[in-house]
Residue frames relative to the residue before (quaternion, step in Angstrom):
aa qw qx qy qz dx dy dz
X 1.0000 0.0000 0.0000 0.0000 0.00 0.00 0.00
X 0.0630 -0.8980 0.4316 -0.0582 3.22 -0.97 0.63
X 0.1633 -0.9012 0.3815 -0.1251 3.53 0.54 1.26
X 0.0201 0.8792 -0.4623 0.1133 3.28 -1.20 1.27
X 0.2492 -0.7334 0.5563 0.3009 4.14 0.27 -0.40
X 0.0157 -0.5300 0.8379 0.1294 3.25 -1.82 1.05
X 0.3325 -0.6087 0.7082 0.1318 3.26 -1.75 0.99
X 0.0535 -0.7667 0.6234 0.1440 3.38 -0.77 1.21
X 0.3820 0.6943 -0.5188 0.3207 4.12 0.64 -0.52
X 0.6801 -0.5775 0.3849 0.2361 3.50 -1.53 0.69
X 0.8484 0.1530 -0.1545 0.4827 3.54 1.16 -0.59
X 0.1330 0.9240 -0.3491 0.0816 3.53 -0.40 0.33
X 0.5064 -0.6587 0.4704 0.2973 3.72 -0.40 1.66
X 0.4436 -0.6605 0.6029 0.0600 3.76 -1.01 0.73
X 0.0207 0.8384 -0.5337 0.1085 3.61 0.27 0.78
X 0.7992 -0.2435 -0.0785 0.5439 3.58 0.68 0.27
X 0.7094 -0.5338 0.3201 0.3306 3.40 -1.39 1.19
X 0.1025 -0.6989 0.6936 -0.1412 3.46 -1.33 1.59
X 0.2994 -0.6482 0.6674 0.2118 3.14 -1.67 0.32
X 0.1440 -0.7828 0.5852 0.1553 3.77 -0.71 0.87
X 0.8475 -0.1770 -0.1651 0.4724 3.15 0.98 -0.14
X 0.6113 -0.6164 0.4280 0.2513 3.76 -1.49 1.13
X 0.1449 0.8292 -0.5127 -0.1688 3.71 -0.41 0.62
X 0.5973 -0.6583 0.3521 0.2930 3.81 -0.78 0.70
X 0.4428 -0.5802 0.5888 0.3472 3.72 -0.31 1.57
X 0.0819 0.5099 -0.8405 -0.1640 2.98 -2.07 0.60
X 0.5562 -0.6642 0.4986 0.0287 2.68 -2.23 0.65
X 0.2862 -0.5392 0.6600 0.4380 3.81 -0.79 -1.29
X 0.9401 0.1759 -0.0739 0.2825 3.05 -1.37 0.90
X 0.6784 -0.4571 0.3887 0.4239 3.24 1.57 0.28
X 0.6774 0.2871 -0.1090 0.6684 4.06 1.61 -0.25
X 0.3319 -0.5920 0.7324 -0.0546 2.80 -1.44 1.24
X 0.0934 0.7468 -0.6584 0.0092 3.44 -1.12 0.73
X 0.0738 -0.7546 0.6488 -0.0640 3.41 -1.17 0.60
X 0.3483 -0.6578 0.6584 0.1119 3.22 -1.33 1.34
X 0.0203 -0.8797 0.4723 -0.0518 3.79 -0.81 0.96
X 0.0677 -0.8050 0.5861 -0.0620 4.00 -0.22 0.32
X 0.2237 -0.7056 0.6698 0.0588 3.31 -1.50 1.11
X 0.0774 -0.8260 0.5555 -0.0563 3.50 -0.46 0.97
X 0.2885 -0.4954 0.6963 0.4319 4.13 -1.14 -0.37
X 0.1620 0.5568 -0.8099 0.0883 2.73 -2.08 1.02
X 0.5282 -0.6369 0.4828 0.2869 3.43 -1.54 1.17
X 0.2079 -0.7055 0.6701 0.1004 3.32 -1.61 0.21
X 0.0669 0.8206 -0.5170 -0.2340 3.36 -0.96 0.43
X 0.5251 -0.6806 0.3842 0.3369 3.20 -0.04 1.49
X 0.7655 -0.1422 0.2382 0.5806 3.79 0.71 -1.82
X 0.7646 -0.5096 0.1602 0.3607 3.18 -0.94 0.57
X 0.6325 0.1124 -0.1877 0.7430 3.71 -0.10 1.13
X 0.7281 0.4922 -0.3724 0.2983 3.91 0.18 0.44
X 0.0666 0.8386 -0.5257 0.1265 3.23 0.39 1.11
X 0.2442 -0.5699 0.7823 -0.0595 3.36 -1.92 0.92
X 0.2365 -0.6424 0.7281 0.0371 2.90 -1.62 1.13
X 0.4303 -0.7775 0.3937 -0.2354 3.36 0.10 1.81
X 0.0215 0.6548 -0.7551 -0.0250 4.01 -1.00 1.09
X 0.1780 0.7027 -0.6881 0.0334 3.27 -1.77 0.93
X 0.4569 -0.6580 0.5574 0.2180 2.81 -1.81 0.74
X 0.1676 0.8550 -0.4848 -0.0766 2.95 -1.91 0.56
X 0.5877 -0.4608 0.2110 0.6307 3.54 -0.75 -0.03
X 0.5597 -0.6393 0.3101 0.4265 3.95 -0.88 0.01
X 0.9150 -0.0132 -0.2284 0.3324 3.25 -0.68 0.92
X 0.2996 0.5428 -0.6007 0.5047 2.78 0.82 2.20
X 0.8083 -0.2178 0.3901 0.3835 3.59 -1.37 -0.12
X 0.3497 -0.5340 0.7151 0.2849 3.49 -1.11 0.28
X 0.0117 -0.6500 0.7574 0.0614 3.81 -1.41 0.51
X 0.1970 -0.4894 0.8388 0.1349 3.75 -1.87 0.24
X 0.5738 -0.4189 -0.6408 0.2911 1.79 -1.00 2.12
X 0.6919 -0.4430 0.3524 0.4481 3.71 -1.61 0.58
X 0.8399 -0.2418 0.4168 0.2496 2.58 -1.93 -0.66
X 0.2535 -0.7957 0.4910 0.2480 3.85 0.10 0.84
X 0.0773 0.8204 -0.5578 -0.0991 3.47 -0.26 0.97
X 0.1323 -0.8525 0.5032 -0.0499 3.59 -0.31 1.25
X 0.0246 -0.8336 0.5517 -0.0076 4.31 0.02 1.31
X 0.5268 -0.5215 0.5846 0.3299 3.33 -1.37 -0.42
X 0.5395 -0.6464 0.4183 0.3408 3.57 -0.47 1.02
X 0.6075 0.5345 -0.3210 0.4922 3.47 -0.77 0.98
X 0.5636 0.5356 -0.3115 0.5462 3.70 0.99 -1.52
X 0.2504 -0.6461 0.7097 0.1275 2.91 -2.05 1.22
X 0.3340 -0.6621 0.6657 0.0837 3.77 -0.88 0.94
X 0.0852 -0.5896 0.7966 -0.1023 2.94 -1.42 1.39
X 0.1942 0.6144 -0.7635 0.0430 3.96 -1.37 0.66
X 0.5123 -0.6516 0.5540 -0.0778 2.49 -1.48 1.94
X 0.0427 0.9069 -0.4186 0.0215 3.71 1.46 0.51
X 0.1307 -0.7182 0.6805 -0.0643 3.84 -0.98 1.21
X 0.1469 -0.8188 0.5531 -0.0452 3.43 -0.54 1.08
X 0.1318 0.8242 -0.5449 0.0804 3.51 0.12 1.43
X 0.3367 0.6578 -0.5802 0.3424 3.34 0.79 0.81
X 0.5635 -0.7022 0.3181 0.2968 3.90 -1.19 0.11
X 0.4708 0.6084 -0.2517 0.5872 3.05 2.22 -0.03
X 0.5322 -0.4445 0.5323 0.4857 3.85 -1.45 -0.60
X 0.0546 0.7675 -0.6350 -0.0690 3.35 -1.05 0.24
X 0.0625 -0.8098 0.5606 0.1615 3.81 -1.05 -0.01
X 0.3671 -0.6474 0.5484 0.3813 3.80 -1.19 -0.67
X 0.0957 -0.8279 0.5521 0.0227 3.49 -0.40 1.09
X 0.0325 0.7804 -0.6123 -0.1222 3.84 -0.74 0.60
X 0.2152 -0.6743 0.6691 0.2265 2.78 -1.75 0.57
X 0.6943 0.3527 -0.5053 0.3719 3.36 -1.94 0.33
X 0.5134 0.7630 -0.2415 0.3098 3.81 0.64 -1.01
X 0.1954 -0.8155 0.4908 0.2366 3.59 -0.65 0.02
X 0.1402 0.7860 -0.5797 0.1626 4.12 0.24 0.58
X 0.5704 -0.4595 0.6066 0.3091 3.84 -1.71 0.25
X 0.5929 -0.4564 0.5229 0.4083 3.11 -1.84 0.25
X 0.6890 0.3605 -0.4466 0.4425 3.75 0.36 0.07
X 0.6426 0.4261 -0.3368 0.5404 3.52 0.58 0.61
X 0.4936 0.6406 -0.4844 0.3337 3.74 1.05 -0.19
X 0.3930 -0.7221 0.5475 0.1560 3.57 0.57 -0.23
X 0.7595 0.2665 -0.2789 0.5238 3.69 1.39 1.16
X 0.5890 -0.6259 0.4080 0.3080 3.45 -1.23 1.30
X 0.0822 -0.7795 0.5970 -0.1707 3.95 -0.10 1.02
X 0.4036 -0.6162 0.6173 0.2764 3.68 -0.86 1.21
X 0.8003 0.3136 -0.1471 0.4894 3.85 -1.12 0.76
X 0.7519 0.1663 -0.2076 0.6032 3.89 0.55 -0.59
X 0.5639 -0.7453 0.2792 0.2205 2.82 -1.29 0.98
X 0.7690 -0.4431 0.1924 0.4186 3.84 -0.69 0.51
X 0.1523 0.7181 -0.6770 -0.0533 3.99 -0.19 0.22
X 0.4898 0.5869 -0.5778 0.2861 3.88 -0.07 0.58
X 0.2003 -0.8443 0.4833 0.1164 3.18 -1.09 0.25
X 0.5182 -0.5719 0.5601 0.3011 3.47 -1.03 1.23
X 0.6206 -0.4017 0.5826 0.3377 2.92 -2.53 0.52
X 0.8150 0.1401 -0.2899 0.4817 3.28 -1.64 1.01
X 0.6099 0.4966 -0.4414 0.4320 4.24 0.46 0.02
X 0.0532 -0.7080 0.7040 0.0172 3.01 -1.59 -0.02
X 0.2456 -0.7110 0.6578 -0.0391 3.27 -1.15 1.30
X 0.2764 -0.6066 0.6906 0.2806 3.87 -1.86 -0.40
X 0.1669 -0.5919 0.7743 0.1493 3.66 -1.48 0.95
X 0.2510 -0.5962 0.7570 0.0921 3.24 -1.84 0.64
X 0.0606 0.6800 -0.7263 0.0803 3.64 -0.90 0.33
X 0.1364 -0.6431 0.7394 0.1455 3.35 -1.80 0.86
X 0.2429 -0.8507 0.4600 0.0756 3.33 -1.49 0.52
X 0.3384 0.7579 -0.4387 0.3444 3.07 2.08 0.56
X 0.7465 0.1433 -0.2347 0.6059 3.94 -1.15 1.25
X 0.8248 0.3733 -0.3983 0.1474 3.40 0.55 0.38
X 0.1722 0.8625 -0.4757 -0.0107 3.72 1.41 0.58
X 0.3887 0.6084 -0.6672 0.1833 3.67 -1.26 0.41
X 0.5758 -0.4216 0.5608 0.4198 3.58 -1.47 -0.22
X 0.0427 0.7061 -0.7039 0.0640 4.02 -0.92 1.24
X 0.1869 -0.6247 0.7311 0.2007 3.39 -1.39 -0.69
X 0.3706 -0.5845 0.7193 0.0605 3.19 -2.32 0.80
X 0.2574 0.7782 -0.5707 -0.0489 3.30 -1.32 0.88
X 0.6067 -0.5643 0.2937 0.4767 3.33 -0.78 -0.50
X 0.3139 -0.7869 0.5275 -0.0628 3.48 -1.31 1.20
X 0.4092 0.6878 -0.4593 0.3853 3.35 1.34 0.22
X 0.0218 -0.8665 0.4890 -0.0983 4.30 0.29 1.00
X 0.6507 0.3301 -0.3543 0.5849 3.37 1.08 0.66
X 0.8078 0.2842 -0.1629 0.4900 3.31 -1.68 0.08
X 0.7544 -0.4342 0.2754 0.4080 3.94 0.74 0.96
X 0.6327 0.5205 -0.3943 0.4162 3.66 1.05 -0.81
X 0.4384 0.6626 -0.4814 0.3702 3.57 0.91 0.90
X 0.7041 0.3233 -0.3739 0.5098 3.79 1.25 -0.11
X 0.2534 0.6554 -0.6540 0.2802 3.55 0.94 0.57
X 0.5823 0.6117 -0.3515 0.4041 3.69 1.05 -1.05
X 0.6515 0.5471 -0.1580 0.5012 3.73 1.07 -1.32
X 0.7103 0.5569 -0.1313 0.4100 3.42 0.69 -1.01
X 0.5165 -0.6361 0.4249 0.3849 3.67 1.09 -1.18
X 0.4648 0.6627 -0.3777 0.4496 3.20 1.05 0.58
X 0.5023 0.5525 -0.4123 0.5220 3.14 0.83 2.14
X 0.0437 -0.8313 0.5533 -0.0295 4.04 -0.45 0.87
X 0.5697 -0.5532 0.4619 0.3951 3.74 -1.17 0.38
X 0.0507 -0.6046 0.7918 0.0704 3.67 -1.44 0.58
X 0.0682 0.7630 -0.6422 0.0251 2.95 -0.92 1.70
X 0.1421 -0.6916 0.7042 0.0748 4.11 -0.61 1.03
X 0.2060 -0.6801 0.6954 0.1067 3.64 -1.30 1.58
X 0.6350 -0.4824 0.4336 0.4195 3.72 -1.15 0.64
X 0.4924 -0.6728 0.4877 0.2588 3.80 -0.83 0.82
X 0.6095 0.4469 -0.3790 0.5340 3.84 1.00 0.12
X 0.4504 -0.7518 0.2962 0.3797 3.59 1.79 -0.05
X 0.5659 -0.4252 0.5457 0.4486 4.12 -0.82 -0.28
X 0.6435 -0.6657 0.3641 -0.1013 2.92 -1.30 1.51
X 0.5546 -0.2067 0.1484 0.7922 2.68 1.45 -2.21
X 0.2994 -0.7502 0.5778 0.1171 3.29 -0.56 1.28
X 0.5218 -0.6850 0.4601 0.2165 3.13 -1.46 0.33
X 0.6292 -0.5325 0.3628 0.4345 3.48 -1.11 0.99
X 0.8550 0.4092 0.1308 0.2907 3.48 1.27 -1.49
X 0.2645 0.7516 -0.6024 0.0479 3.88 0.59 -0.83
X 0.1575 -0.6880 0.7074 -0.0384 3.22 -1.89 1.35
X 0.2194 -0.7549 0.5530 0.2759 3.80 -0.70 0.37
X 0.0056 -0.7294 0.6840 -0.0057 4.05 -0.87 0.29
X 0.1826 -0.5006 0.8429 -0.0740 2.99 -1.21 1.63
X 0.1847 -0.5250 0.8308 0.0034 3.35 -2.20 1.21
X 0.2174 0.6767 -0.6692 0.2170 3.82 -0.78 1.33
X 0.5622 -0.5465 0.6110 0.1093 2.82 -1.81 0.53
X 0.1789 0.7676 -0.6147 -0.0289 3.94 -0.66 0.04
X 0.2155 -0.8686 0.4326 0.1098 3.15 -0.71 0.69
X 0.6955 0.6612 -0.2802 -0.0229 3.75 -0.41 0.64
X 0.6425 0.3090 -0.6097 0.3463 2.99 -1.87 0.57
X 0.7901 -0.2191 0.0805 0.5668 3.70 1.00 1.22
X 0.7707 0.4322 -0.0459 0.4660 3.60 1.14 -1.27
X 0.3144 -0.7911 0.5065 0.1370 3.20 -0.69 1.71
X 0.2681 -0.7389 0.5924 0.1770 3.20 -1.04 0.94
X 0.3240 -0.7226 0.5896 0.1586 3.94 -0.42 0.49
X 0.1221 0.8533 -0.4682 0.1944 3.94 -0.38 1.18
X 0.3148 -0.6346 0.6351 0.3081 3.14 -1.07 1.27
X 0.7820 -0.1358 -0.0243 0.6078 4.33 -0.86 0.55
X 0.8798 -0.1686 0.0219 0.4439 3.35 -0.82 -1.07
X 0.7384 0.3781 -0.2775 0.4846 3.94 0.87 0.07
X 0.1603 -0.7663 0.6144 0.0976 3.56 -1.25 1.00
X 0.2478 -0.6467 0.6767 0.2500 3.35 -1.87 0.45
X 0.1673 -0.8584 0.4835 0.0367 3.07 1.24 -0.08
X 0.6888 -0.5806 0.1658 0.4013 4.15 -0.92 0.79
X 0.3390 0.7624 -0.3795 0.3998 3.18 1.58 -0.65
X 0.6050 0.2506 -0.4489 0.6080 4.34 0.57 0.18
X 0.5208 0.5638 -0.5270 0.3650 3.58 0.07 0.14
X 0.8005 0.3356 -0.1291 0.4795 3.08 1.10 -1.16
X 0.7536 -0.5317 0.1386 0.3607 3.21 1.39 0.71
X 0.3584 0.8615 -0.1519 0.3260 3.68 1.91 0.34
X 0.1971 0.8169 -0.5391 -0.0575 3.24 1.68 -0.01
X 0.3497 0.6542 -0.5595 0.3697 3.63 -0.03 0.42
X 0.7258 0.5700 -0.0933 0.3737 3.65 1.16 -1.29
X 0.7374 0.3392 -0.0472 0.5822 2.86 1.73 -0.62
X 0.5007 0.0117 -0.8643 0.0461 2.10 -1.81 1.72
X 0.6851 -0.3787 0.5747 0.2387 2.75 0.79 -0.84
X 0.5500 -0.4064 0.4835 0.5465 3.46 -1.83 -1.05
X 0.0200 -0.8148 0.5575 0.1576 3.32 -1.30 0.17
X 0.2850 -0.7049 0.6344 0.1393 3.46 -1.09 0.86
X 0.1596 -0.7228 0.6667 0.0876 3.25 -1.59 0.34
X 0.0408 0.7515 -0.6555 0.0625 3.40 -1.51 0.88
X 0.1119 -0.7641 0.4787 0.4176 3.37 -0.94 0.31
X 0.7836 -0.3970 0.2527 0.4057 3.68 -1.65 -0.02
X 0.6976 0.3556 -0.2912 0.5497 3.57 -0.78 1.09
X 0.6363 0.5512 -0.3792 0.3842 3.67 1.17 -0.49
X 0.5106 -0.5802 0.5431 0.3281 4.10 -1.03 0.80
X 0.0006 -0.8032 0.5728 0.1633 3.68 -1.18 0.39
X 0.0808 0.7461 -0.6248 -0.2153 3.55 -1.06 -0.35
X 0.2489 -0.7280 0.6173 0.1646 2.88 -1.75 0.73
X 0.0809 -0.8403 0.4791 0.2404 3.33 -0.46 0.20
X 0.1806 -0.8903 0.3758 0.1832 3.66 0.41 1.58
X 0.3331 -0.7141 0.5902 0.1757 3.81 -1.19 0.50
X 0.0025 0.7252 -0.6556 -0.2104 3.96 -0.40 0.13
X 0.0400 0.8097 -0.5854 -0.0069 4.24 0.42 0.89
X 0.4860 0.6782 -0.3830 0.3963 4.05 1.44 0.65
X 0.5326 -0.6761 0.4155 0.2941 3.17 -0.84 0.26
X 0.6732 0.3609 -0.1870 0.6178 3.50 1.29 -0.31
X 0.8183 -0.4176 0.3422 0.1972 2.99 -1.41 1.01
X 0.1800 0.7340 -0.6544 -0.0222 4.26 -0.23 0.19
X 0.3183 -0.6094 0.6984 0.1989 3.01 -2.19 -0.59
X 0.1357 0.7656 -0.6082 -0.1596 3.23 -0.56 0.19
X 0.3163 -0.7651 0.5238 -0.2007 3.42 -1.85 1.60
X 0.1528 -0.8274 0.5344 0.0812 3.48 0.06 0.92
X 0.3490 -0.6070 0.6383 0.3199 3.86 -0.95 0.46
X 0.9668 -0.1351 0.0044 0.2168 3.58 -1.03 0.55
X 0.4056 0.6309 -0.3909 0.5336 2.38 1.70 1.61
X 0.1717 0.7904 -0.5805 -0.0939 3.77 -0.97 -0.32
X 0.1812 -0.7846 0.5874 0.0810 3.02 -1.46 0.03
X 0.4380 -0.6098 0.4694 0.4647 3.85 -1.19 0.08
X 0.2930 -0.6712 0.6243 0.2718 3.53 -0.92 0.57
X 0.6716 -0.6299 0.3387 0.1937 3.48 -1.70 1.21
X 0.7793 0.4118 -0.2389 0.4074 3.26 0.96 -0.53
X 0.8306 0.2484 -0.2397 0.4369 3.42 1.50 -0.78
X 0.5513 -0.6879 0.2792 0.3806 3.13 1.31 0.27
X 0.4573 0.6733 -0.3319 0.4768 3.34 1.79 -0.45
X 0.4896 -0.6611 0.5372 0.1863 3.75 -1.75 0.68
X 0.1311 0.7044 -0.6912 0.0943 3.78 -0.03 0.99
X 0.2785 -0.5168 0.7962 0.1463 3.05 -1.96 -0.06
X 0.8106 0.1900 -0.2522 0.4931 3.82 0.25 0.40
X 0.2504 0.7830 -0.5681 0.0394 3.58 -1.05 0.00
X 0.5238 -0.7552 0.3845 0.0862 2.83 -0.85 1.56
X 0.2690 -0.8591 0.4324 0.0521 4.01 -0.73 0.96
X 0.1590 -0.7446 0.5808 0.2879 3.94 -0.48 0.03
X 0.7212 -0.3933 0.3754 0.4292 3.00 -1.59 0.76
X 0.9569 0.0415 -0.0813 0.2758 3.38 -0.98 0.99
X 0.4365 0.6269 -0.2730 0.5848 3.05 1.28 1.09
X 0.2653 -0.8344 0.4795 0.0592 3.74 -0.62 1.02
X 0.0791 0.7774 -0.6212 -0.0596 3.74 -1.00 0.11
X 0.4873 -0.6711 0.5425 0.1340 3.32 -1.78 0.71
X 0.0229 0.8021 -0.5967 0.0058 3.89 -0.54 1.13
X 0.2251 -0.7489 0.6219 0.0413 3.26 -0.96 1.46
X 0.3219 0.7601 -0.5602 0.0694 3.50 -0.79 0.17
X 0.5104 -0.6143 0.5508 0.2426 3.88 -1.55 0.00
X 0.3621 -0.7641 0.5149 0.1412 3.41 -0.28 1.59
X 0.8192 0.1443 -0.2194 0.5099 3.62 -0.56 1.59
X 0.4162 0.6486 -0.5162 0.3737 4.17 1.16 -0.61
X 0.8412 0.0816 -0.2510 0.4720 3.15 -1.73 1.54
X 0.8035 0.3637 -0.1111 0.4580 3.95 0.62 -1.05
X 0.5798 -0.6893 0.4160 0.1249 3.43 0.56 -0.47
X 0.6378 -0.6229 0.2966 0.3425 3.47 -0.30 -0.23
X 0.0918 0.9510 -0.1922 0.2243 3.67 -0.34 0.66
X 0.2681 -0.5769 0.6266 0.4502 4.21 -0.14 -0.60
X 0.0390 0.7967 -0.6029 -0.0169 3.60 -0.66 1.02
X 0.1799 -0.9007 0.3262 0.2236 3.66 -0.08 0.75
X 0.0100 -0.8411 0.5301 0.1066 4.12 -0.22 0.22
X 0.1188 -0.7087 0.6789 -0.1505 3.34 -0.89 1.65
X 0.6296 -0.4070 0.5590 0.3542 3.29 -2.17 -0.02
């Protein structure tokens, strides 16, 4: 389980770094390039809960968990210049995207290597024409240890907007990663880089909130949810809902496989008002 707080009320104290809204890299020429690097950086999940942590980023900023939101107009070619200072292989895999086997960003019998060694650095190319939706990029390096980059946080949103652009944007757009992190034996359940994990069930207010977002009432949101866990989640808004894209039907929950992504539209406060509105698994 995995627990968090949107703050819908008009004013509100920031308590840890958000993105209210996603703007779309532009480029030259139809390409977007970007210099990137995978580094260790701690995390504390919750108070006294700490994780030694792999993240990507742009170069010489901070590692974050989750990456870098890289978000284009449909059509943009992507170019990441990728530096891999971690002590394992690591790579940048995308999904949804369109790229060669020398750009896949995994060791494959027969195609040729796109991982990368400690202290190297390679370039991915990706096109994004026919592909808009909300994806994500991680690491794909499965041999030689560069399999817990996956475990660790070595994973960011790939977002491609339709190439005629968004209609009615939102006031807002929020990324959520659902992961697992495990340590000293104990899994911590987490919306990106902080868990409430079940432990408030059992009475922990330590555990809770969590991440928090903020909006005020009347404002459009989107989330764009990530399930980067191995196990099944849901994600569920308290007094909120929306129409879901595919059936046309009003839910307020919906349920995700490991690795797979969805898009929640909704009005921050409609029917309810203002408030501390929590959304968990």
């Amino acid at each position: 389980v995995v627990f968090g707080l949107i703050i819908t009320t008009h004013i509100f104290l920031h308590m840890f770094k958000v993105y209210a809204e996603i703007p779309c890299i532009s480029g030259r020429d139809g390409i977007v390039s970007l210099e990137m690097e995978a580094r260790p950086v701690a995390l504390e999940l919750r108070p006294g809960v700490f994780f030694d942590a792999w993240g990507y980023c742009i170069k010489g900023e901070k590692p974050t968990v989750p990456g870098p939101t890289i978000k284009v107009r449909e059509g943009t070619k992507v170019r990441v210049h990728f530096t891999n200072k971690l002590a394992v292989p690591a790579s940048v895999h995308p999904h949804g995207v369109k790229y060669t086997a020398a750009n896949d960003g995994a060791h494959i019998a027969g195609n040729p290597t796109s991982t990368v060694e400690p202290g190297h650095s390679r370039t991915y190319e990706w096109d994004t024409t026919g592909t808009p939706g909300t994806w994500f990029y991680h690491t794909h390096a499965l041999e030689m240890g560069g399999d817990e980059g996956l475990y660790r946080g070595l994973w960011g949103a790939l977002i491609i907007e339709p190439k005629e652009g968004i209609t009615n944007p939102p006031d807002k757009e929020f990324v959520v990663f659902m992961h697992s992190y495990m340590v000293n034996g104990v899994e911590y359940e987490a919306f990106n880089d902080k868990s409430g994990d079940i432990e408030f069930m059992n009475g922990d207010s330590s555990a809770f909130p969590g991440l928090v977002w903020s909006a005020n009432v009347g404002e459009t949101v989107r989330f764009h949810v990530i399930n980067t866990s191995e196990e099944m989640h849901t994600f569920h808004t308290h007094g909120h809902r929306w129409i879901d894209r595919a059936s046309g039907e009003l839910i307020d929950n919906v349920s995700m496989a490991p690795f797979t992504s969805y898009v929640a539209d909704f009005t921050a406060g409609e029917g309810v008002g203002s408030g501390n509105w929590a959304f968990h698994c």
